[in-house]
N, C-alpha and C positions, 0 to 999 in steps of 0.2 A: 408508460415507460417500462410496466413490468414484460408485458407482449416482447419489447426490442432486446429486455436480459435474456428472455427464454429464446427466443431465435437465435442470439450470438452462442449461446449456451448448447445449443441443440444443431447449430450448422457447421461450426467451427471445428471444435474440438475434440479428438481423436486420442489421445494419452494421457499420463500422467503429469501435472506440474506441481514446484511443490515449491511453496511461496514462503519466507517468511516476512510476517507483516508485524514492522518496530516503529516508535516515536515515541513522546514524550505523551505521559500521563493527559488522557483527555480529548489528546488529539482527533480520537473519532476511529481506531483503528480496530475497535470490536463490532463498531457498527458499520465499519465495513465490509467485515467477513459475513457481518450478520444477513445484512443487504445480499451479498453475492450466493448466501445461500437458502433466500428467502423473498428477494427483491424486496420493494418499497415495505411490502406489508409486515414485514418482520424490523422494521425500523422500530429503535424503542428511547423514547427520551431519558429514558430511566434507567438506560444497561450502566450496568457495576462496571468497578474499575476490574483487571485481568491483574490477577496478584501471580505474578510467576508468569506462566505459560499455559495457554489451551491449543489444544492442538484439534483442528474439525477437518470436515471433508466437502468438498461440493463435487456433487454427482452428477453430469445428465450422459445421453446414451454415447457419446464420444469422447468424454475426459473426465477425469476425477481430478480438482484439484485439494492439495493438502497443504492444507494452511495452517502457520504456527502464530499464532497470535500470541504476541510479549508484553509484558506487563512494561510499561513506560516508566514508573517509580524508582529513582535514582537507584533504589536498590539492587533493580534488576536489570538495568543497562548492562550492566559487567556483564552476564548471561548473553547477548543478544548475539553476538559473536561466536557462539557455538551452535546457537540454532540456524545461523546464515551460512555455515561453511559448505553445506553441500543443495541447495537451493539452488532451484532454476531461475529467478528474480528476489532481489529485495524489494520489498516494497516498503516506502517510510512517510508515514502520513502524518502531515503538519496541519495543528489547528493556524489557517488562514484569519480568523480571527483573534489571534492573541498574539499581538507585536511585539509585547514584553517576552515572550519565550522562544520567539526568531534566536537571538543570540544561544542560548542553551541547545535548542535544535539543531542549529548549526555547529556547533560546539559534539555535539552527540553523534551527528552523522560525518561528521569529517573523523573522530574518534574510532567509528565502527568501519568506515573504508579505510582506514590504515593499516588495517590485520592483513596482510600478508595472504593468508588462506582465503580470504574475499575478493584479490584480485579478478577484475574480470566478468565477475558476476554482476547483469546488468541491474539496476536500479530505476525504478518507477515511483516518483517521489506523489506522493495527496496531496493538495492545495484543500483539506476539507473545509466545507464549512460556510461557502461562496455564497449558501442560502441568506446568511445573518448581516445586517446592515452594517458593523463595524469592520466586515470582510477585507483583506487588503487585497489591492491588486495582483493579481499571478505575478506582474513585473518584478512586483517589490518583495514579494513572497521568494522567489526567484534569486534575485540579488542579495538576497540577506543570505540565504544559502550557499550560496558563491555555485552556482548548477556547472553556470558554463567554462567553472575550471577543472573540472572532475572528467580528467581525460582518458583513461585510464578501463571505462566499462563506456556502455550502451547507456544513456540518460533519457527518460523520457519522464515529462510530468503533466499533471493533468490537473486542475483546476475545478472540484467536485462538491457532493450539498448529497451526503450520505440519507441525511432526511426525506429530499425532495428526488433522490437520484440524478440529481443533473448531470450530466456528461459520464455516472458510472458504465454507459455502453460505451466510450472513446475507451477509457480504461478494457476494458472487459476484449475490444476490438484491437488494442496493442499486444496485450496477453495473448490471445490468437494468432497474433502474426510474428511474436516471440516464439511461439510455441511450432511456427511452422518453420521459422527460420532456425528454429535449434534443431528442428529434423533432417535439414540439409547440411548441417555443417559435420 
């Protein structure tokens, strides 16, 4: 899987983007950025929680992206809205396997599209987690979120296993054709 990151990494893209990546505590949203700038091998079961904000880079010979990683701790929700306002994608990655926090998640993403200054800016929601046996369906992941009433931006979501990489090249392959469809408009 890591061979198919560095190809889309290294065939695609050409510029800058500049992502911020929110959700709730645990979700899997540090070991996403981790993954995009390390592939599989930089997976860590043991990465710390994101107190505040990190802010990293992924490199290869055609794009840098710049990634805001947020700390998901109710405390730092309020925050998330300032680091999205000038972003080429939000990105907001839901732990798939935790049913109990579907409600809060949707509660928090429907919160952070309501700002005014976010209109528009499209959204690429994580299904993380698809690897672990309690995993819920994209469907249900989906519906709980309420996706297909969010009319308003560009939605796209993916159904992913941060650990195992599964589908992070579908992700990484939307990104790219974001990235080339924001060059034509």
């Amino acid at each position: 899987m890591g061979g198919a990151l560095s190809w889309f990494r290294q065939l695609f893209w050409s510029q800058e983007m500049e992502l911020a990546v929110v959700g709730l505590n645990g979700a899997g949203k540090s070991s996403f950025v981790s993954v995009l700038q390390g592939g599989t091998a930089s997976f860590d079961e043991n990465t710390l929680p994101t107190i505040g904000f990190n802010m990293r880079r992924v490199t290869s010979k055609k794009i840098s992206l710049k990634l805001w990683d947020l700390g998901g701790q109710r405390q730092f929700r309020g925050m998330w809205e300032r680091y999205c306002r000038d972003v080429d994608v939000i990105v907001f990655v839901v732990d798939a396997s935790d049913e109990k926090a579907l409600d809060v998640a949707h509660d928090e993403l429907r919160r952070l599209l309501s700002h005014v200054v976010l209109d528009r800016i499209p959204l690429l929601v994580l299904l993380n987690k698809n690897d672990l046996p309690d995993a819920l369906s994209p469907d249900r992941v989906v519906d709980a979120l309420e996706l297909s009433s969010i009319k308003d931006r560009e939605v796209a979501y993916y159904s992913i296993s941060c650990k195992s990489a599964n589908n992070i090249d579908k992700t990484l392959k939307w990104l790219t054709e974001h990235a080339k469809n924001k060059d034509s408009k």
